[in-house]
C-alpha positions as CSV (number, residue, x, y, z in Angstrom):
1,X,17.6,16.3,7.5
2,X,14.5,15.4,5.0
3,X,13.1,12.1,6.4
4,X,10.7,9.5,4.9
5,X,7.6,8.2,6.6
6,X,6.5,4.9,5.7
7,X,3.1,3.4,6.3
8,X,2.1,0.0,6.3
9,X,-1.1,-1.9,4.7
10,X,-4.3,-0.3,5.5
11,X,-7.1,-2.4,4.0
12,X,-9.6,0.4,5.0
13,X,-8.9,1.3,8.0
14,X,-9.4,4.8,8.4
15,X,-9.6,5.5,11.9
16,X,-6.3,3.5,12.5
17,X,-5.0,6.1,9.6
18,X,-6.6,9.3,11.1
19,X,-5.0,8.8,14.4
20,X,-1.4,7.7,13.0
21,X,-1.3,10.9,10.5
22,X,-1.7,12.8,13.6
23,X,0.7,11.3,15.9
24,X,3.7,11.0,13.0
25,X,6.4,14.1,13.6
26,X,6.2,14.5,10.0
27,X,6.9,18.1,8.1
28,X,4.1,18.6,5.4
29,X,6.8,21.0,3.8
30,X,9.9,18.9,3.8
31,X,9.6,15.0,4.4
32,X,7.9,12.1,2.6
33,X,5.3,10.4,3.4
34,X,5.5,6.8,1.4
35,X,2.1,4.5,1.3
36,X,3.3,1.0,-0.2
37,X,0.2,-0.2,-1.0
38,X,-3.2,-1.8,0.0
39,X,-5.7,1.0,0.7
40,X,-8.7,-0.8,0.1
41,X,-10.8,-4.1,1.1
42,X,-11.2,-6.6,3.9
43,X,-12.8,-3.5,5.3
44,X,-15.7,-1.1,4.5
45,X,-13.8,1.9,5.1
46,X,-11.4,1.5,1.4
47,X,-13.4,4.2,-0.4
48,X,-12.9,6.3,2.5
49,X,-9.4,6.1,3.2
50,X,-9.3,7.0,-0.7
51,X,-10.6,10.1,-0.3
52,X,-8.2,11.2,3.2
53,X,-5.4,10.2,0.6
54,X,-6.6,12.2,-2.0
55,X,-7.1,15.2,0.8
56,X,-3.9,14.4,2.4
57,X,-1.8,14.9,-0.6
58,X,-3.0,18.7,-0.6
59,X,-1.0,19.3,2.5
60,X,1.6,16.6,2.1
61,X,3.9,17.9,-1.1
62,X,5.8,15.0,-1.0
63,X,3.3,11.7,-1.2
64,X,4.4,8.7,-2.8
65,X,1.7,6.0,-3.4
66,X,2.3,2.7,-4.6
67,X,0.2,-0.2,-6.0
68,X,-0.1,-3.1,-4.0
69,X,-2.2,-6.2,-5.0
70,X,-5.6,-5.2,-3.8
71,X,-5.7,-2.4,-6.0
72,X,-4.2,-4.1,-8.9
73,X,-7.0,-7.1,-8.3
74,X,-9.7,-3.8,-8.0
75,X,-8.6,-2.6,-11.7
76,X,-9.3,-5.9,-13.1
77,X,-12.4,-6.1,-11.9
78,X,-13.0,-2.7,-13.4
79,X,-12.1,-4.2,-16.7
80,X,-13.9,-7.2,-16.2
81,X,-10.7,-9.8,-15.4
82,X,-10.2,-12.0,-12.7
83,X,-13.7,-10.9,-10.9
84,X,-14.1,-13.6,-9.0
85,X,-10.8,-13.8,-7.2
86,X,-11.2,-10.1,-6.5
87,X,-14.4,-10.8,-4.5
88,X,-13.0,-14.0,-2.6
89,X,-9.8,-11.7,-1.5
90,X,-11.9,-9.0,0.1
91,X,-13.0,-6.7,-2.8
92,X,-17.3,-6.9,-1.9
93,X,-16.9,-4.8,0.4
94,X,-14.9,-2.2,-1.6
95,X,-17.3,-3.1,-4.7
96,X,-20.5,-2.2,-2.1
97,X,-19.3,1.1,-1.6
98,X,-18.8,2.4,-4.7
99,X,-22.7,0.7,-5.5
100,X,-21.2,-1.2,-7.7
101,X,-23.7,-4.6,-8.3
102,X,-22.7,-7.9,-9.0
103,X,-24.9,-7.5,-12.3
104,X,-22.7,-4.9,-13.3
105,X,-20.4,-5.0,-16.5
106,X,-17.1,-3.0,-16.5
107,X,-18.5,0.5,-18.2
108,X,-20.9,0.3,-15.4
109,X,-18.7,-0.4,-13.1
110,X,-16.0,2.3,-13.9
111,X,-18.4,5.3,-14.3
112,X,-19.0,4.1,-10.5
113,X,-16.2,4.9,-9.1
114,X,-15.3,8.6,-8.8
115,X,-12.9,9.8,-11.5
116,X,-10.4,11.3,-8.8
117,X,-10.2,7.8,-7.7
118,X,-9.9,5.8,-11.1
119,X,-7.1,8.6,-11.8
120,X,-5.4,7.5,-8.3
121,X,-5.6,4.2,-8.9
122,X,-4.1,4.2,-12.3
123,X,-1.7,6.4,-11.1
124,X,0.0,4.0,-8.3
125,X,3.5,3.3,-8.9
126,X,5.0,-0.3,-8.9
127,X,8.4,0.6,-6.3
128,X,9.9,4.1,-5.8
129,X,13.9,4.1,-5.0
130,X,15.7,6.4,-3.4
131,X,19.6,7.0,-2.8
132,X,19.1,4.4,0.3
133,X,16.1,2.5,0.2
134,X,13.8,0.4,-2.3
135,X,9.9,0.8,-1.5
136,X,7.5,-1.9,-2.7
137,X,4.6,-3.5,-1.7
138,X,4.9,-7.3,-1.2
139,X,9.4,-7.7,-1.9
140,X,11.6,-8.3,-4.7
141,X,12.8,-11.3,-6.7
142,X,16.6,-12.3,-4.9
143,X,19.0,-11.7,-7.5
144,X,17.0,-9.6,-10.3
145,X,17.7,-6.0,-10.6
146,X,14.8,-3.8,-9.4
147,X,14.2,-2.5,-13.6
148,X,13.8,-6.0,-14.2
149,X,11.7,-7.2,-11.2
150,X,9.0,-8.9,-12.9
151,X,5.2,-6.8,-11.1
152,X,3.3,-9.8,-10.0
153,X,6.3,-10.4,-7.9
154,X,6.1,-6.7,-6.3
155,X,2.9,-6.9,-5.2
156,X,2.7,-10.7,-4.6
157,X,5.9,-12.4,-3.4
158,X,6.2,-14.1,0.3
159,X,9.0,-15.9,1.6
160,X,11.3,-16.3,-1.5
161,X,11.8,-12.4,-0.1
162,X,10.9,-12.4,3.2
163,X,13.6,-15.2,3.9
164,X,16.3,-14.0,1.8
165,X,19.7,-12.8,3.4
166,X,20.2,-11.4,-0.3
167,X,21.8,-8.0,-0.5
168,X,19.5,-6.0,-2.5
169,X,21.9,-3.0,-2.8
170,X,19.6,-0.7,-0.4
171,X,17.4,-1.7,2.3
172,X,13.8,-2.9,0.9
173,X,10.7,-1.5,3.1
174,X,8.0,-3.5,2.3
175,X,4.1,-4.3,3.6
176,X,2.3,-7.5,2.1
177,X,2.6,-9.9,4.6
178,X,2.2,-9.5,8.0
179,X,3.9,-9.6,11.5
180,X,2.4,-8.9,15.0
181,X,5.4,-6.2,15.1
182,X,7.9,-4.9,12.5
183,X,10.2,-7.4,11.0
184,X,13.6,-5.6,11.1
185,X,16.2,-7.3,9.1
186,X,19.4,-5.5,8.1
187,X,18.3,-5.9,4.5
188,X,14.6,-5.5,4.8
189,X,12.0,-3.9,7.0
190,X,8.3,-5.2,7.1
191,X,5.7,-3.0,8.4
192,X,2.3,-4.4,7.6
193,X,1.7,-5.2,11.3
194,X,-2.2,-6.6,10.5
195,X,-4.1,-3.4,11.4
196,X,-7.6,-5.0,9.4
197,X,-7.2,-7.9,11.4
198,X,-7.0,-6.5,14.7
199,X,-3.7,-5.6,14.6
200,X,-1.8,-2.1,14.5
201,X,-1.2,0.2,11.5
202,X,2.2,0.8,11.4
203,X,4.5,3.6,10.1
204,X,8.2,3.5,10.2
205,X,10.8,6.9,10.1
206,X,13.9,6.8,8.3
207,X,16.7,6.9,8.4
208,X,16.2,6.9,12.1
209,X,14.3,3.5,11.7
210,X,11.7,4.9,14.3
211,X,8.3,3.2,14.7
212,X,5.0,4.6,15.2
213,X,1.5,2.3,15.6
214,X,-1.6,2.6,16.2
């Protein structure tokens, strides 16, 4: 059976990443590996974990990234939009290692940051479905369809999701906020477990709803 590997909010932690990829009884050939989001700041190591992505898609056939807020804040900032709120939600550090100065102006900023990675980053998908679950990044909207789920809420939404009982049709994985441990709801599962704050990086394996943490 073709199984689906989850992982949780990484926010640059690349060590945490390294060591989960290897201890996940994944198939390169046949299962998926499903990142929902939040690669990049709070930590030094976003650019980094960018570039094992990028690597680990060569051997992984079936990758599926998705856009969480931090890199949705990052493209902004690209652009020259909301550059301020970026920074205060942990972007310097991500901005620092792409060399990217403060005095910078958006064509400067983009010709920064390596192509592979502006391609990867506009290439993040908002939620991917399957025939039994809903992947996003922060939750979904009670009662709105997932075409018409509005993309701030995706990548943003709290506790309107997280304390829903709503039936969603299919069980929603989701990172975002986090839990010292995996919140396991029948109609939801949370993995962002806190690994840039001291916590674990968490993946989870479906449909056996196994957990693996580093």
């Amino acid at each position: 059976m073709e199984k689906i590997f989850a992982i949780g909010d990484i926010h640059g932690c690349l060590n945490k990443l390294e060591r989960l990829i290897r201890e996940i009884p994944a198939s390169a050939e046949t299962d998926t590996l499903v990142f929902v989001g939040d690669y990049i700041d709070r930590s030094a190591g976003g650019k980094d974990v960018i570039d094992f992505i990028l690597n680990l898609k060569k051997t992984f056939r079936k990758t599926i990234c998705l856009c969480g807020n931090h890199e949705s804040m990052l493209l902004r900032y690209l652009e020259g939009i909301d550059e301020q709120m970026y920074l205060t939600n942990g972007g310097r550090l991500t901005v620092k290692s792409y060399g990217i100065s403060r005095l910078d102006g958006p064509r400067t900023r983009k010709a920064k940051v390596p192509a592979p990675h502006r391609r990867f980053l506009e290439s993040l998908l908002p939620y991917y479905e399957t025939e039994d679950y809903i992947f996003v990044h922060a939750g979904m909207m009670p009662g709105v369809p997932l075409a018409e789920q509005d993309l701030d809420d995706l990548q943003w939404i709290r506790y309107e999701f997280i304390d829903s009982g709503y039936d969603f049709g299919k069980r929603v994985i989701f990172g975002h906020t986090h839990f010292s441990e995996p919140l396991i709801h029948e109609n939801k599962i949370g993995i962002d477990t806190g690994a840039v704050y001291g916590g674990m990086l968490t993946c989870v394996e479906l449909p056996a709803v196994s957990f693996y943490s580093v």
